[in-house]
C-alpha positions as CSV (number, residue, x, y, z in Angstrom):
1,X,-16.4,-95.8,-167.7
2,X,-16.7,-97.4,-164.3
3,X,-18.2,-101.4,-164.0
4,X,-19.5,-101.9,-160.5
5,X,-19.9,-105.3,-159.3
6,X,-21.2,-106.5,-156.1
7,X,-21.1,-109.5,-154.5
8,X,-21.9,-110.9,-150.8
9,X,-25.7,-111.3,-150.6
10,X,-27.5,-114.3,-150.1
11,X,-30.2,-115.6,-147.0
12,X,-29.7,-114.8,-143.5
13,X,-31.8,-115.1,-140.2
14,X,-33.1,-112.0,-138.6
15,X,-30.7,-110.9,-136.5
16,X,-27.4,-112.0,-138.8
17,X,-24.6,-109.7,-140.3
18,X,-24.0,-109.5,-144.3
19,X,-21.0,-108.0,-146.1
20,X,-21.4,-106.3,-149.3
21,X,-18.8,-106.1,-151.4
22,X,-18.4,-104.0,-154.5
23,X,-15.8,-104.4,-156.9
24,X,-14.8,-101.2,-159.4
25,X,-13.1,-101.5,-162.9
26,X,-12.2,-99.3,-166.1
27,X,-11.5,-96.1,-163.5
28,X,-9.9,-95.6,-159.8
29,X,-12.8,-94.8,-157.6
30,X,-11.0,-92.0,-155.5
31,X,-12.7,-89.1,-157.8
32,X,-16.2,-90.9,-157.2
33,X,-19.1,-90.4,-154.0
34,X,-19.8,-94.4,-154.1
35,X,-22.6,-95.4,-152.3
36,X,-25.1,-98.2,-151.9
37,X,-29.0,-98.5,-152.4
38,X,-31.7,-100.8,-152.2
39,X,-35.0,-101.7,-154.2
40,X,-37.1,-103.6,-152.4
41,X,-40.1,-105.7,-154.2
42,X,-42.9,-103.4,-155.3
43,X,-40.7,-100.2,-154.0
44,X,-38.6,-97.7,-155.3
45,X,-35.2,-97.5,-155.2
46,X,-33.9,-96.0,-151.7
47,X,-30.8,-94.6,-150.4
48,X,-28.7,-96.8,-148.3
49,X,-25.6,-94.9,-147.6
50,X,-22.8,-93.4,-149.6
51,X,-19.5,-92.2,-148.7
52,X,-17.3,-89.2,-150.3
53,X,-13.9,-89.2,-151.5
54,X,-12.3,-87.9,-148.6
55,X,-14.7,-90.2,-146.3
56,X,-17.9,-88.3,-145.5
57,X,-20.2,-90.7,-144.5
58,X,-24.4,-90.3,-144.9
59,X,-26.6,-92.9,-143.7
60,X,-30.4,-92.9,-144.2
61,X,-31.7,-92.7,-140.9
62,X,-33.6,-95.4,-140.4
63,X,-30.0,-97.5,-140.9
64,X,-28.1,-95.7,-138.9
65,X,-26.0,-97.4,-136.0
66,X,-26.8,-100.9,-138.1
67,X,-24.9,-100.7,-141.4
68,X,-21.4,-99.4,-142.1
69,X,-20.0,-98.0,-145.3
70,X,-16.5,-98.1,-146.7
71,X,-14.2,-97.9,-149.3
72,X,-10.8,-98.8,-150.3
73,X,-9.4,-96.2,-152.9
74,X,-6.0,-98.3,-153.7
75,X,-8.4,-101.6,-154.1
76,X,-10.8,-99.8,-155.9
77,X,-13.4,-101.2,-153.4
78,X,-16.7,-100.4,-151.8
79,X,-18.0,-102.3,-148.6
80,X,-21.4,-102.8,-147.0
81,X,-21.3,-104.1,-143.1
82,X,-24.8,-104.8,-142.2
83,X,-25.6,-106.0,-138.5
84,X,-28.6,-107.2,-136.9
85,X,-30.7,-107.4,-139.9
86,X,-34.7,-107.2,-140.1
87,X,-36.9,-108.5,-142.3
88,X,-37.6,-105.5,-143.8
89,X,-33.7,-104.8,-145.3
90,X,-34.7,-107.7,-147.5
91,X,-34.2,-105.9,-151.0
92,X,-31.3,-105.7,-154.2
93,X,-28.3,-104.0,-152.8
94,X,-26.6,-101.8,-155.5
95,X,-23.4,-100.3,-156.1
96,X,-23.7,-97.0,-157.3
97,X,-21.0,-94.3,-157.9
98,X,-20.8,-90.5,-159.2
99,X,-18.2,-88.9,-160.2
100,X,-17.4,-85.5,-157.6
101,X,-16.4,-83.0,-160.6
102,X,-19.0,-84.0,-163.5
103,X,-21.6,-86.1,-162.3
104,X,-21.5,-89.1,-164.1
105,X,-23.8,-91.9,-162.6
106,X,-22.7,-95.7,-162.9
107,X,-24.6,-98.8,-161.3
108,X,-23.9,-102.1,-160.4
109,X,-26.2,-105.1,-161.5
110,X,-27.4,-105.6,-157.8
111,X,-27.0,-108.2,-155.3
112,X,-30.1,-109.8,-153.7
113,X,-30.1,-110.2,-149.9
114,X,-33.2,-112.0,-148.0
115,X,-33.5,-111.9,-144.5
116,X,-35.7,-114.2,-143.4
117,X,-36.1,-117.6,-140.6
């Protein structure tokens, strides 16, 4: 059993910088793809990016060259660096992470981020 919890949302201009954080207990990460999606109000969940064991990185496209994934294996951490931030990234950030050899699926609660003036 993996709990995910992430923390670091909250209200920012257009145009600001957020840090997600997500915190892993009850197993060490390094066996898991973590990654982090989004849910929007009235939409579906959506890929945000996730990152491999060994550090593959996958970004969906429309991200790409904004945000920044990471993890921390020995702090049994994920991150979220998101730059210049529209309107539109205004969602629930989640924490999500599958194990590489079996498939099992864990999520985090969500943290809400609003970007707006």
């Amino acid at each position: 059993q993996v709990q995910l919890v992430e923390s670091g949302g909250g209200l920012v201009q257009p145009g600001g910088s957020l840090r997600l954080s997500c915190a892993a207990t009850g197993s060490n990460i390094n066996l898991y793809v973590m990654g982090w999606y989004r849910q929007a109000p009235g939409k579906q969940r959506e890929l945000v990016a996730t990152i491999t064991s060994r550090g593959t990185r996958n970004y969906a496209d429309s991200l790409k060259g904004r945000f920044s994934i990471s993890r921390n294996n020995a702090e049994n951490t994920l991150s979220l660096q998101m730059n210049n931030l529209y309107p539109e990234d205004t969602a629930v950030y989640y924490c999500n992470a599958v194990h590489e050899m079996i498939g099992t699926n864990y999520w985090g609660k969500g943290t809400p981020v609003t970007v707006s003036s």
